[in-house]
N, C-alpha and C positions, 0 to 999 in steps of 0.2 A: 336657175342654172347658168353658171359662166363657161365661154370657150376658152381655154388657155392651150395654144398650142397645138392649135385643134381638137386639143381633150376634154371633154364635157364634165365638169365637177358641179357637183352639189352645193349651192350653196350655205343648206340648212345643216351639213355635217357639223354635228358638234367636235369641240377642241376633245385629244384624245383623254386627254388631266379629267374632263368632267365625267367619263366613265364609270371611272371608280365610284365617285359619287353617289353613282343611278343603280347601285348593285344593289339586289334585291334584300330585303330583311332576311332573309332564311339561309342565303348565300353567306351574308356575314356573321350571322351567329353563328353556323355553321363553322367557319372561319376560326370565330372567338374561342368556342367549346373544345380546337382542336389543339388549339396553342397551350405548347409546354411551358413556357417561360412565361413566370406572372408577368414581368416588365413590358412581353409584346403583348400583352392584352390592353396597358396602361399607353403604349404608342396609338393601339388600332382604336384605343378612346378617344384619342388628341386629335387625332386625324384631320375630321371634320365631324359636322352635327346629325350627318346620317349614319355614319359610322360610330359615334356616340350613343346612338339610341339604340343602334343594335349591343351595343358591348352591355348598357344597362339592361336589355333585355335578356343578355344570357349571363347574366352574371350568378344568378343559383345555378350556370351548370356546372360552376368552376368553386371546387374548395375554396374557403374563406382562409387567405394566408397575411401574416401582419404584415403592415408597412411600414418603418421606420421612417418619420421624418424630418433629414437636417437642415441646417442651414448652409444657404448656396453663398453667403459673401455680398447675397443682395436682397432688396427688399419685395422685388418681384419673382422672384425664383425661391425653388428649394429642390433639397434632391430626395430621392425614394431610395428605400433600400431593405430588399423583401431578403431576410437570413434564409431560406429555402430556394433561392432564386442565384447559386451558382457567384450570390456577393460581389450580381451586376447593380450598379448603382443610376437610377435613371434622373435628370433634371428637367423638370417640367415649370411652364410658366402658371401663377400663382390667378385666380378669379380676380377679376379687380375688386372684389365685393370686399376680400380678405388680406388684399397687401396693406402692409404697416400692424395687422394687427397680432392678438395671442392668441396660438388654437388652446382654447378650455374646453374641448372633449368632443369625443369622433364619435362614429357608427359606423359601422359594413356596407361596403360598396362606394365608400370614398365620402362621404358624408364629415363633416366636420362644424364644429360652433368656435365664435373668434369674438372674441370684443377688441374694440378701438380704444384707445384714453379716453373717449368720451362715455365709456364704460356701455355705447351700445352692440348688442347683442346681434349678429349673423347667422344665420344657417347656409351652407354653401356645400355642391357636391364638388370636389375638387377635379371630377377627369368630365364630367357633362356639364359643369358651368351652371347648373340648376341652383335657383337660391327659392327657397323655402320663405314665402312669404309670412310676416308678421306682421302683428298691430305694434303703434308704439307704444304699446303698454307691455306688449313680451317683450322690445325690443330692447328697453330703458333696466331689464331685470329689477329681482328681489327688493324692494323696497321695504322694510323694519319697522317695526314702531319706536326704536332709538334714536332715528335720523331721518331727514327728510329725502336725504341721496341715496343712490342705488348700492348693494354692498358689495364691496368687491367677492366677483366670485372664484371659487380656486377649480373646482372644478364640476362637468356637466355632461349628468350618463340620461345616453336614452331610451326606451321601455320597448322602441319598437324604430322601422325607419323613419324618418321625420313626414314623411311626403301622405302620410294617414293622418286619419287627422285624429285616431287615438293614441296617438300616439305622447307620452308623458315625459316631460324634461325635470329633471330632478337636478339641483343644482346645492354640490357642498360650498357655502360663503364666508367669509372671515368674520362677519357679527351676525349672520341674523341664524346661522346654524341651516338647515335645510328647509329649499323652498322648492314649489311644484309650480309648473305651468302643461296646461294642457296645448297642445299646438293646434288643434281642432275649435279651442273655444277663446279666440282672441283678444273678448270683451272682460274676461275673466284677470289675463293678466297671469304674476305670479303671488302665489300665497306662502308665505310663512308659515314650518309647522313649529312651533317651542316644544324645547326637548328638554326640557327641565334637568336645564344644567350640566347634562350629559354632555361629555365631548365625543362632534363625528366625524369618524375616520377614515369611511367610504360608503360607496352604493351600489345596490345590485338588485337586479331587475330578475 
């Protein structure tokens, strides 16, 4: 306790900023479930990491609506743009997991996969910062029995959210035609299926 003026203050009062912080789970999901505008649920993600975990926990209470996303003019930013969303357009800063790279294919709840030029493999949630840990044998992708390197992929749908671990990455590639990787079984890697010759168009789970 200090006297300041002969007023007796607290010294253990926290700053009023960290408040927010310390607001209960139930309070913010509460919060999240109630907001009309996709875009303030993607702000009340950004926030901070308590505030983070609440928005991923209510995120089945809220419709699943797309996200449009462009480029910001930089290599660390991009912008959102929900067509149901009154065509507010929101710029958020990018995971460092994922700048510089190509997103080759999302999932529900802000989930996204990107490769580097070094052709390896990310999984990143874009508004909770969460990266989906890999071996570097998923990380290096689809390897052929044509070439020794990985194939380039064009694009990468997932069977389920990434963060299960049954979850199944199915990835269309420019030679080796469609290959699988389980996210649950690391040692495995990705497997080539031959499609005898057939050309593939897409995928769906």
């Amino acid at each position: 306790m200090t006297s300041i003026g002969g007023a007796i203050r607290s010294s253990s009062t926290k700053p009023r900023a960290s408040w927010w912080s310390d607001l209960s789970d139930d309070v913010l999901v509460t919060v999240y479930s109630r907001l009309d505008a996709p875009h303030d649920g993607v702000r009340l993600a950004t926030a901070c990491r308590s505030w983070r975990a609440a928005a991923i926990a209510a995120w089945d209470l809220r419709p699943a609506l797309p996200w449009l996303i462009f480029s910001n003019g930089e290599t660390t930013k991009r912008r959102l743009y929900c067509p149901q969303d009154n065509g507010s357009i929101v710029t958020f800063s990018l995971p460092t997991e994922v700048v510089g790279k190509q997103f080759v294919g999302s999932h529900e709840g802000g989930w996204v996969a990107a490769l580097g030029d070094n052709q390896q493999l990310v999984i990143v949630n874009l508004f909770s910062r969460v990266e989906v840990p890999l071996s570097a044998r998923q990380r290096r992708g689809p390897i052929c029995e044509r070439h020794p390197w990985p194939c380039d992929i064009r694009k990468i749908i997932f069977s389920e959210p990434p963060t299960l671990s049954g979850c199944i990455l199915a990835a269309n590639t420019h030679s080796c035609g469609l290959s699988i990787c389980e996210v649950g079984c690391p040692e495995s890697g990705w497997m080539a299926k031959p499609l005898g010759g057939m050309s593939l168009i897409d995928i769906t789970f």
